[in-house]
Gaussian input, Z-matrix of N, CA and C with variables (Angstrom, degrees):
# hf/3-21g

backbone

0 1
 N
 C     1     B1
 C     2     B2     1     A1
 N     3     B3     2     A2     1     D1
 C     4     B4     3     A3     2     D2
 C     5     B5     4     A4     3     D3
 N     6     B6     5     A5     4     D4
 C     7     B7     6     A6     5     D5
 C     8     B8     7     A7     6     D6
 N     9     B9     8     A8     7     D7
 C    10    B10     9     A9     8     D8
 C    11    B11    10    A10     9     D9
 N    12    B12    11    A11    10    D10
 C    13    B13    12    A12    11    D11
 C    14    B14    13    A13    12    D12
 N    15    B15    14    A14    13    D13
 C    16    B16    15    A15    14    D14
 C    17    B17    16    A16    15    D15
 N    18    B18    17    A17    16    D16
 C    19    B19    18    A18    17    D17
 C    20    B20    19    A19    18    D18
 N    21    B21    20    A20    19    D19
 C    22    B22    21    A21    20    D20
 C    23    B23    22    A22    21    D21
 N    24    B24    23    A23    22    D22
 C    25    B25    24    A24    23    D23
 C    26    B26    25    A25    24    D24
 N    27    B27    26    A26    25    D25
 C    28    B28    27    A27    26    D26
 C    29    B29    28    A28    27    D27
 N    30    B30    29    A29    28    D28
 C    31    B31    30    A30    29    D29
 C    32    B32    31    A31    30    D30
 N    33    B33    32    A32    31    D31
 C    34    B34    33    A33    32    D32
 C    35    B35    34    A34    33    D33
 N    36    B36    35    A35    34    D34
 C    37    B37    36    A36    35    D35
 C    38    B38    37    A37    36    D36
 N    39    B39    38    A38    37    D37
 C    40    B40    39    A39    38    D38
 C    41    B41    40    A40    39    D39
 N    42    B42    41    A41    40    D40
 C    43    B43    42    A42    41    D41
 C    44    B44    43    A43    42    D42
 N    45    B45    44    A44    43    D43
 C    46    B46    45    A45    44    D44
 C    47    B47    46    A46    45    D45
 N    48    B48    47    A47    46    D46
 C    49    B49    48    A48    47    D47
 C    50    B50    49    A49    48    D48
 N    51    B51    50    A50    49    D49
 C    52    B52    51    A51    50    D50
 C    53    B53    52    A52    51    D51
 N    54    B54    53    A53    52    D52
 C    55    B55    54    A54    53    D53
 C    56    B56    55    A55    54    D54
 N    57    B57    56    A56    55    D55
 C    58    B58    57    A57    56    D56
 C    59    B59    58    A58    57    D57
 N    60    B60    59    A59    58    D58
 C    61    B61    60    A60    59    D59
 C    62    B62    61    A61    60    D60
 N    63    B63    62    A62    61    D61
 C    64    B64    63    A63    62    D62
 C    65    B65    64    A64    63    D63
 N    66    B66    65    A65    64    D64
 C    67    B67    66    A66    65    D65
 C    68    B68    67    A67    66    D66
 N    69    B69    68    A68    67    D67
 C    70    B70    69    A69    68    D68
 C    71    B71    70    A70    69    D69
 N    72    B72    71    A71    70    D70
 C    73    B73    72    A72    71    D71
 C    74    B74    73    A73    72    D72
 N    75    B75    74    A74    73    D73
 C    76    B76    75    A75    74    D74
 C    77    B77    76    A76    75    D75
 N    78    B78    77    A77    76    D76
 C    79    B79    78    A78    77    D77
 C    80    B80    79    A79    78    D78
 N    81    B81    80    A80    79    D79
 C    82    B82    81    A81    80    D80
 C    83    B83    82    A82    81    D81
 N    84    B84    83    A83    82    D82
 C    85    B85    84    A84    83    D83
 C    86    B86    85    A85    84    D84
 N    87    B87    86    A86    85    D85
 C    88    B88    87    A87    86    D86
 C    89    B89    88    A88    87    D87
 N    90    B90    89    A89    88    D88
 C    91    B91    90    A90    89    D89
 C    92    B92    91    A91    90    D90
 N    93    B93    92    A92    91    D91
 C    94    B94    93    A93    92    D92
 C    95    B95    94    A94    93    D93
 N    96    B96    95    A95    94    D94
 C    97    B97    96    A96    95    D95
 C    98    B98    97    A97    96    D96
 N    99    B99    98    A98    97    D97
 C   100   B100    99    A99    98    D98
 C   101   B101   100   A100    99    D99
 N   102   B102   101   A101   100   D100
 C   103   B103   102   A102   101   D101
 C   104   B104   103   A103   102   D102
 N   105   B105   104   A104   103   D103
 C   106   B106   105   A105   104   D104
 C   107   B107   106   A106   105   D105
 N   108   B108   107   A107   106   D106
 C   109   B109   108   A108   107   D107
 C   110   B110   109   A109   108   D108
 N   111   B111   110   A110   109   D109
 C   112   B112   111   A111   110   D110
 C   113   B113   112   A112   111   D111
 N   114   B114   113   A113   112   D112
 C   115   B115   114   A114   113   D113
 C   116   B116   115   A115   114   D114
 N   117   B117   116   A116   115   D115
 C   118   B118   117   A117   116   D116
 C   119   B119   118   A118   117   D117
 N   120   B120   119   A119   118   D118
 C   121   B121   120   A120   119   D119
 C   122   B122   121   A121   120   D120
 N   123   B123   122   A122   121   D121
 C   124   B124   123   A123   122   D122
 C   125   B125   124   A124   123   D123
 N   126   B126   125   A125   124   D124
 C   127   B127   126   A126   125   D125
 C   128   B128   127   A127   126   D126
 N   129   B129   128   A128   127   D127
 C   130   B130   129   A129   128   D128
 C   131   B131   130   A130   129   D129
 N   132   B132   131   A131   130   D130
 C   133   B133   132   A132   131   D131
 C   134   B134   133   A133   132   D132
 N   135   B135   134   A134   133   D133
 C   136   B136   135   A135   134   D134
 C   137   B137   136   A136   135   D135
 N   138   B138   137   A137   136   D136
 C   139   B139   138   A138   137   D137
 C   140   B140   139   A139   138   D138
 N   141   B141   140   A140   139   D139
 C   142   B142   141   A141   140   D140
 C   143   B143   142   A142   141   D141
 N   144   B144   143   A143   142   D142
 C   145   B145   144   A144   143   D143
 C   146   B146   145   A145   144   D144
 N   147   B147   146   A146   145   D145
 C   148   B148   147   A147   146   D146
 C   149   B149   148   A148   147   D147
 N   150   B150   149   A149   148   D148
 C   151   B151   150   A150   149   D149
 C   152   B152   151   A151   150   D150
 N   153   B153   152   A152   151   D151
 C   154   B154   153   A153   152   D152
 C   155   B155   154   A154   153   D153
 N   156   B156   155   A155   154   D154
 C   157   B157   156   A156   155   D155
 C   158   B158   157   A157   156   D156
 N   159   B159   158   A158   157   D157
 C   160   B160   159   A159   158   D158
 C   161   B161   160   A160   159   D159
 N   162   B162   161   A161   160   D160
 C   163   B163   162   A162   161   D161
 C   164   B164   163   A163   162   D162
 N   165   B165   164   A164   163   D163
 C   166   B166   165   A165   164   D164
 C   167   B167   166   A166   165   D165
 N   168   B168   167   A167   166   D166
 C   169   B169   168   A168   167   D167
 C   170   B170   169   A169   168   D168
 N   171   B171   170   A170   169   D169
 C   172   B172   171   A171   170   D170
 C   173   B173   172   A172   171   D171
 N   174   B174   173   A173   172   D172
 C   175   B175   174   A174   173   D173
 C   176   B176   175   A175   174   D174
 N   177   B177   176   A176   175   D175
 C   178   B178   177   A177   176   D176
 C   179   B179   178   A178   177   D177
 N   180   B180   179   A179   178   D178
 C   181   B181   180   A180   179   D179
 C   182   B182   181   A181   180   D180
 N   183   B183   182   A182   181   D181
 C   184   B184   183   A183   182   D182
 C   185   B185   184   A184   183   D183
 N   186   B186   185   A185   184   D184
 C   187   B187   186   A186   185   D185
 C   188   B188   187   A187   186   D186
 N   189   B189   188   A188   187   D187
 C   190   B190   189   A189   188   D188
 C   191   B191   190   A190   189   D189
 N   192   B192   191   A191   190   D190
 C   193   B193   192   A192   191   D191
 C   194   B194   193   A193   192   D192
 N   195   B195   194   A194   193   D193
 C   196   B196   195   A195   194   D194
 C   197   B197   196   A196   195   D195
 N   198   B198   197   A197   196   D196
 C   199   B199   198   A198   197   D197
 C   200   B200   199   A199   198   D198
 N   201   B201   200   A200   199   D199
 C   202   B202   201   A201   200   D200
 C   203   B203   202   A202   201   D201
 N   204   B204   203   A203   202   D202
 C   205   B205   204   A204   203   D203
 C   206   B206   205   A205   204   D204
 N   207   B207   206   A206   205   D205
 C   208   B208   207   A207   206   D206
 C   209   B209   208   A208   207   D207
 N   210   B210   209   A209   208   D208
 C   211   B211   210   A210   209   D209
 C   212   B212   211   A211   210   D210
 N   213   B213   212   A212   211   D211
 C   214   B214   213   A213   212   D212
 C   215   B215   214   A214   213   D213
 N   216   B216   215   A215   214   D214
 C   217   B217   216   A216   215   D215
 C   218   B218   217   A217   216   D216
 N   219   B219   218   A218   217   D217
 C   220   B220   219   A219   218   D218
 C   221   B221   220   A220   219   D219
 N   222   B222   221   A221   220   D220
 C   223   B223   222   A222   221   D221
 C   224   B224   223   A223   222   D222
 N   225   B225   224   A224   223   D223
 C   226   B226   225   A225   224   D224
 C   227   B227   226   A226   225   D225
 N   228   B228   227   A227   226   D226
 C   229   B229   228   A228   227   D227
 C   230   B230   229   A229   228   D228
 N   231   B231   230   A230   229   D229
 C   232   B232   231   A231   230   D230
 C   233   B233   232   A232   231   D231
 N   234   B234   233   A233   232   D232
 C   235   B235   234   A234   233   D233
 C   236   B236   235   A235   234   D234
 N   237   B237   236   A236   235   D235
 C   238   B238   237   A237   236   D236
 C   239   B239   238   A238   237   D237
 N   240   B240   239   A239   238   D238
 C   241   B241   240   A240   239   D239
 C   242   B242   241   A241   240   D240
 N   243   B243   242   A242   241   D241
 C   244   B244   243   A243   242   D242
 C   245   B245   244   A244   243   D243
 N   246   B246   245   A245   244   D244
 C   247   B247   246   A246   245   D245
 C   248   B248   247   A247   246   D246
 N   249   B249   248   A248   247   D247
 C   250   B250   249   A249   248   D248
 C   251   B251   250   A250   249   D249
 N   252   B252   251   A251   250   D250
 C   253   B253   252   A252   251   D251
 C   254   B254   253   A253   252   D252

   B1=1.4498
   B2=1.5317
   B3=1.4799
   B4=1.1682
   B5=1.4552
   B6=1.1875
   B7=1.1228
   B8=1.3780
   B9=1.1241
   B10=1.5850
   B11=1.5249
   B12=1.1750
   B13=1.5613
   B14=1.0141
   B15=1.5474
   B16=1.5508
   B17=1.6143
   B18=1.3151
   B19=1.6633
   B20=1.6466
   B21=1.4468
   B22=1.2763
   B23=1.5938
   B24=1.1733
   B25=1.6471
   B26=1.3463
   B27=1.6107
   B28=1.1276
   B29=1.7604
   B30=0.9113
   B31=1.2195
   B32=1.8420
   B33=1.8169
   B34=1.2336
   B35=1.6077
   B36=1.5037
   B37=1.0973
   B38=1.6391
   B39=2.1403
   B40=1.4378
   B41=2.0888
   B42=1.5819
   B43=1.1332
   B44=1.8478
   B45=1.3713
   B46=1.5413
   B47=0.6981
   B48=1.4888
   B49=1.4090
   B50=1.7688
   B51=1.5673
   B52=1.6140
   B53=1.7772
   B54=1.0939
   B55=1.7035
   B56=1.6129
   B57=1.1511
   B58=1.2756
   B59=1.5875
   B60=1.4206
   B61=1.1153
   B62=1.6659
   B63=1.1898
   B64=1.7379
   B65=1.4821
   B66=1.1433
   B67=1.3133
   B68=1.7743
   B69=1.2083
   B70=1.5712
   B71=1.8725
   B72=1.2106
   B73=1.2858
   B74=1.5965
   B75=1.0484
   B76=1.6107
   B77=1.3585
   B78=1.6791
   B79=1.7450
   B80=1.2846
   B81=1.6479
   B82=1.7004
   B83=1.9572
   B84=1.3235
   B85=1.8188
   B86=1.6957
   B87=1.4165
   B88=1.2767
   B89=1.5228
   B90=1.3798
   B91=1.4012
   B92=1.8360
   B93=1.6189
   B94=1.2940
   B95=1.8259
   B96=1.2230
   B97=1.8341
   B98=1.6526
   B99=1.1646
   B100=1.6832
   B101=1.7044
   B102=1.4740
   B103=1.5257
   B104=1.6731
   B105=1.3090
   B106=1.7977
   B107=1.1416
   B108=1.6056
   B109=1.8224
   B110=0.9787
   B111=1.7514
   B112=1.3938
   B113=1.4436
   B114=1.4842
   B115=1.5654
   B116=1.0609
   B117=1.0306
   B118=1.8134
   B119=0.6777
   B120=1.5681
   B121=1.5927
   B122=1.7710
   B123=1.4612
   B124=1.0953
   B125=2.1359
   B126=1.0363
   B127=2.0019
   B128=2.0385
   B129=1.1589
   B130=1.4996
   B131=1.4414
   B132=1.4080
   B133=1.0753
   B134=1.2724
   B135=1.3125
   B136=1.8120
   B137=1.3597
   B138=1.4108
   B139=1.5490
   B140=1.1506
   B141=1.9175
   B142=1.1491
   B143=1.7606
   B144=1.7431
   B145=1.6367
   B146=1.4525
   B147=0.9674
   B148=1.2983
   B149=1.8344
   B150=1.0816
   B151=1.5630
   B152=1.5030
   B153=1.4124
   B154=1.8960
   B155=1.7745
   B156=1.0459
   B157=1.5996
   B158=1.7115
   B159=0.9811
   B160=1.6791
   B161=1.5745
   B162=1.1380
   B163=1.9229
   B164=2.1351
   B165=1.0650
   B166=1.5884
   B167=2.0050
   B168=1.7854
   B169=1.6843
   B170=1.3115
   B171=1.6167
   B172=1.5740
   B173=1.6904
   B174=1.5251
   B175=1.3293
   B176=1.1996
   B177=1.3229
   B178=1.0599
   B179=1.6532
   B180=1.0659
   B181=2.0556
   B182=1.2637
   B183=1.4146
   B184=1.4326
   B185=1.2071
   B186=1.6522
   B187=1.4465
   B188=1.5474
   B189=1.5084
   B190=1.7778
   B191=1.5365
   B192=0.9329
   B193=1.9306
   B194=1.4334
   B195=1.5904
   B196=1.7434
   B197=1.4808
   B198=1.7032
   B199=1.3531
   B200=1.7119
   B201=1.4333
   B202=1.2381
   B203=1.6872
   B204=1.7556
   B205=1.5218
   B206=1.6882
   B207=1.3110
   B208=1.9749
   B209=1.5724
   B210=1.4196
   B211=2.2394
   B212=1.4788
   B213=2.0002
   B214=1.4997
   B215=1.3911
   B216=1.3187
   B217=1.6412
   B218=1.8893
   B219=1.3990
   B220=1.2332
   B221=1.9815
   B222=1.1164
   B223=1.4483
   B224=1.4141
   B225=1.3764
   B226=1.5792
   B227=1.5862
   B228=1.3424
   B229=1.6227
   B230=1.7757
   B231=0.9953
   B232=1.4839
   B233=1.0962
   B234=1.4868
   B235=0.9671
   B236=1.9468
   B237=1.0495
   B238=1.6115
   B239=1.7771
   B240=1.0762
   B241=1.4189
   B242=1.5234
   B243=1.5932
   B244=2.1245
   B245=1.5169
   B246=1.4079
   B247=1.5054
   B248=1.6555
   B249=1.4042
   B250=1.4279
   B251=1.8763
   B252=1.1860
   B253=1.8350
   B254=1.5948
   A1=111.34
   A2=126.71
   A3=129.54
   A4=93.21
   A5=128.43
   A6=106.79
   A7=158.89
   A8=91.23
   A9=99.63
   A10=100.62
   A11=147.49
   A12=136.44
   A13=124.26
   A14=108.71
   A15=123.84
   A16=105.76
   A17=123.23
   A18=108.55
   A19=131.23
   A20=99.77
   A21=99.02
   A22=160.56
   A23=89.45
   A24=113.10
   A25=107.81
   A26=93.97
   A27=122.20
   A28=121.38
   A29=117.78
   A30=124.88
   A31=103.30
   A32=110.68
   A33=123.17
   A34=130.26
   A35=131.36
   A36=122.22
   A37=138.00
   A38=96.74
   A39=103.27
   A40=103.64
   A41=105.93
   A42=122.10
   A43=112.02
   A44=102.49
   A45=106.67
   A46=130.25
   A47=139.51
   A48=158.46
   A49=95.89
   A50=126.75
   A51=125.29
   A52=98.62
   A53=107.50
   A54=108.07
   A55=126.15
   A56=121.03
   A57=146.88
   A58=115.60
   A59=118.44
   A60=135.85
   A61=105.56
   A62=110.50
   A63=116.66
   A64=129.94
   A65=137.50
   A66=123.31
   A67=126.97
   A68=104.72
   A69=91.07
   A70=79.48
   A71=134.96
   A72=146.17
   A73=117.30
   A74=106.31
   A75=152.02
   A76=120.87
   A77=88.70
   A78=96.41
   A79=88.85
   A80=98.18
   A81=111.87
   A82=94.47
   A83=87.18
   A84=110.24
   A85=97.36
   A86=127.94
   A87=142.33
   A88=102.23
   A89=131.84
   A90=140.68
   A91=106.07
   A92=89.00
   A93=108.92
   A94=105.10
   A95=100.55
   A96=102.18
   A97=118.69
   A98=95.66
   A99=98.59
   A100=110.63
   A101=115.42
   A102=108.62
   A103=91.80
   A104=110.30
   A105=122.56
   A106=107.50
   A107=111.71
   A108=112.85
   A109=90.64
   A110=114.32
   A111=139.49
   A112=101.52
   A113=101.29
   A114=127.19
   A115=140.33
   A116=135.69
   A117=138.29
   A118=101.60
   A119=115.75
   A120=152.22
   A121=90.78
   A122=107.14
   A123=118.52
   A124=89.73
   A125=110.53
   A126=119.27
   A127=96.11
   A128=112.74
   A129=104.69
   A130=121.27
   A131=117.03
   A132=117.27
   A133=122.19
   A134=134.67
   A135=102.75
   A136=121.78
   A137=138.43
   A138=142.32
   A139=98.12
   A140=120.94
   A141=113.20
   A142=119.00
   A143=98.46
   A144=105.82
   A145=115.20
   A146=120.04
   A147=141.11
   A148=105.05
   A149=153.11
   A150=169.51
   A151=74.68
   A152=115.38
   A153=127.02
   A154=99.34
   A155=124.54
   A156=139.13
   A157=115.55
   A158=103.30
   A159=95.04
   A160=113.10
   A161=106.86
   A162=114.31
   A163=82.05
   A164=108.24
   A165=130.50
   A166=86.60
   A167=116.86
   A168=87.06
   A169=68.95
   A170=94.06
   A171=140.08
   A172=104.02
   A173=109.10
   A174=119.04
   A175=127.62
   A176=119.07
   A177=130.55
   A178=129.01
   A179=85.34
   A180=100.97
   A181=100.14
   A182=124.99
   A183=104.46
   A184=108.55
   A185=114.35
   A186=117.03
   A187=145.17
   A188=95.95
   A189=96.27
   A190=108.37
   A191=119.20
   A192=102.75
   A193=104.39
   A194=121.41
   A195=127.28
   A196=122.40
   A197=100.09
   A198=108.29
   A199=133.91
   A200=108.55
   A201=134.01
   A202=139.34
   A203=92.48
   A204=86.64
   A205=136.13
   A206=92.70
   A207=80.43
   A208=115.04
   A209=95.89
   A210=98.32
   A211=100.04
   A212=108.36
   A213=99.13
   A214=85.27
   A215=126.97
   A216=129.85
   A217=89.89
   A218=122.23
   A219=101.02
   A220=103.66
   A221=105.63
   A222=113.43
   A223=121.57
   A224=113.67
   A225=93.37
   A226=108.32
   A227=121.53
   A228=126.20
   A229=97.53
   A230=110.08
   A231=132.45
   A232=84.58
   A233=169.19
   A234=150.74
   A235=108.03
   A236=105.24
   A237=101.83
   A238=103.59
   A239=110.42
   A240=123.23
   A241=117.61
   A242=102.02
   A243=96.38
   A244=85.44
   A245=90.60
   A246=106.95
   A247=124.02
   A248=127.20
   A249=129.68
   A250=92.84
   A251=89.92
   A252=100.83
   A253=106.75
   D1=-26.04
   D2=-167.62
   D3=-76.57
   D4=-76.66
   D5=173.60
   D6=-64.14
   D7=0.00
   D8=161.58
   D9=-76.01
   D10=-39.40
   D11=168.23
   D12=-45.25
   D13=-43.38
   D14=-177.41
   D15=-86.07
   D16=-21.09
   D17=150.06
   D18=-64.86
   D19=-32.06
   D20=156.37
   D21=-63.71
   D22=-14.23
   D23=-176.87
   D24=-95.14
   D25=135.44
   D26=-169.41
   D27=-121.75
   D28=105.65
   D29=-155.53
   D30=-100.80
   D31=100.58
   D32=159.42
   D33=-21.13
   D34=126.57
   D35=172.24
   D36=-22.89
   D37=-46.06
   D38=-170.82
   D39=-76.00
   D40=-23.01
   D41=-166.02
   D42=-70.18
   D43=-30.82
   D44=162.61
   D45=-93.20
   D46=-27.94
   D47=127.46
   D48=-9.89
   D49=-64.24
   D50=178.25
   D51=-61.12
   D52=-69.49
   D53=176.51
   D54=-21.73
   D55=-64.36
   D56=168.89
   D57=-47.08
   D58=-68.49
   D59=171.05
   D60=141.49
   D61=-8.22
   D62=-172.76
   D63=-178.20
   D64=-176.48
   D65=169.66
   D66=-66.47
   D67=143.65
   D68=-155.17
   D69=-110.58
   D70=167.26
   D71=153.95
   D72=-113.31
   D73=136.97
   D74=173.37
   D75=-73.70
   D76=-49.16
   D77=-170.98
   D78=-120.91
   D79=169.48
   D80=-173.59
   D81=-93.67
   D82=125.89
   D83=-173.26
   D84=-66.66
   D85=169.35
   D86=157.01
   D87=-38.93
   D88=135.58
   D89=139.76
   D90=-43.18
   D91=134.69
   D92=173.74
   D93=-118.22
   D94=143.17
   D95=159.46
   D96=-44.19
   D97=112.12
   D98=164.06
   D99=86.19
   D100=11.64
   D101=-170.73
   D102=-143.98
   D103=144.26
   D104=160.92
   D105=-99.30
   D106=160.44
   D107=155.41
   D108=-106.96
   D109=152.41
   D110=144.64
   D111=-100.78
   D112=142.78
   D113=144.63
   D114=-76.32
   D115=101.58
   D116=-169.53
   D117=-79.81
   D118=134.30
   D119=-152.36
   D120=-130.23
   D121=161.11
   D122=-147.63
   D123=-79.50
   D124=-29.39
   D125=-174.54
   D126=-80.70
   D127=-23.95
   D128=-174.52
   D129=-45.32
   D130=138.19
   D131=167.70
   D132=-124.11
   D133=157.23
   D134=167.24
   D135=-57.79
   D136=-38.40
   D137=175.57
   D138=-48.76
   D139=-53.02
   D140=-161.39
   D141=-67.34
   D142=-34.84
   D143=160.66
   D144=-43.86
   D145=-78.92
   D146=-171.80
   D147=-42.73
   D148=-51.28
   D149=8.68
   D150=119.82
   D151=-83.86
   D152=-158.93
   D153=-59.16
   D154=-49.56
   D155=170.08
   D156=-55.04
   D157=-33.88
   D158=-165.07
   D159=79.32
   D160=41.46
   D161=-165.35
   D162=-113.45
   D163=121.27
   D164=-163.40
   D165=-78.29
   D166=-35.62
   D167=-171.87
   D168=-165.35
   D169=126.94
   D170=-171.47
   D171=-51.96
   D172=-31.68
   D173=173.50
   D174=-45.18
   D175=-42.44
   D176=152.96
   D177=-21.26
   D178=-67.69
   D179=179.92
   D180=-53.31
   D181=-28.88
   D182=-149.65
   D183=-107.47
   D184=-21.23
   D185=135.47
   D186=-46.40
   D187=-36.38
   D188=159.94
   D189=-75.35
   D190=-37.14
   D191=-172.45
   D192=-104.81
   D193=92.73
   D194=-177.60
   D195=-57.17
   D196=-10.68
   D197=159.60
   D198=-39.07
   D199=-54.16
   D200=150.90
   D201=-47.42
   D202=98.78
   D203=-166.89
   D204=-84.28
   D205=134.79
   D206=-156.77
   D207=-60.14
   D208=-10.10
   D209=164.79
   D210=-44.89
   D211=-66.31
   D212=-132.32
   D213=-107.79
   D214=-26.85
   D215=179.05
   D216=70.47
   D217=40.81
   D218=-179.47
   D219=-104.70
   D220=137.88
   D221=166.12
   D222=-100.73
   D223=171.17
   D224=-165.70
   D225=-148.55
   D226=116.40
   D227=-138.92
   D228=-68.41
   D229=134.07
   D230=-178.90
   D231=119.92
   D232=-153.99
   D233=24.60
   D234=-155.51
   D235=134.62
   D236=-155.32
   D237=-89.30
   D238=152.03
   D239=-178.89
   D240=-131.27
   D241=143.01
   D242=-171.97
   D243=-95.12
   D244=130.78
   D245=152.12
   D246=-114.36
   D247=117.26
   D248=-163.78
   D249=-59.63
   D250=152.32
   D251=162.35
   D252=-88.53

């Protein structure tokens, strides 16, 4: 029964947005000077981001996108992330 509740729930835009730590994106945002988005794929990790980049500590990423909460450091596949060049 528990989980069938917990399949049910549905958690509102503004409500993950608090969860998360911020707005998360879906779609790939405008290009900025000096930064890419990645798309998270369902195997991504931050190490593994960071690893594909040449970014020395994953920390990094998760400081550029405030989306990402430094509790769970969880990302969430679809969802695009700035990575500095």
């Amino acid at each position: 029964m528990a989980d069938e509740i917990l399949n049910n729930v549905e958690l509102k835009e503004e409500e993950l947005e608090e969860v998360s730590g911020g707005k998360i994106s879906f779609e790939k945002r405008p290009d900025k000077a000096g930064w890419i988005q990645h798309k998270v794929t369902a195997s991504d990790t931050l190490i593994r981001i960071a690893n594909q980049y040449g970014i020395s500590d994953w920390r990094k990423i998760r400081d550029w996108n405030p989306h990402i909460s430094h509790k769970t450091n969880m990302i969430r596949t679809g969802e695009w992330l700035w990575i500095k060049r």
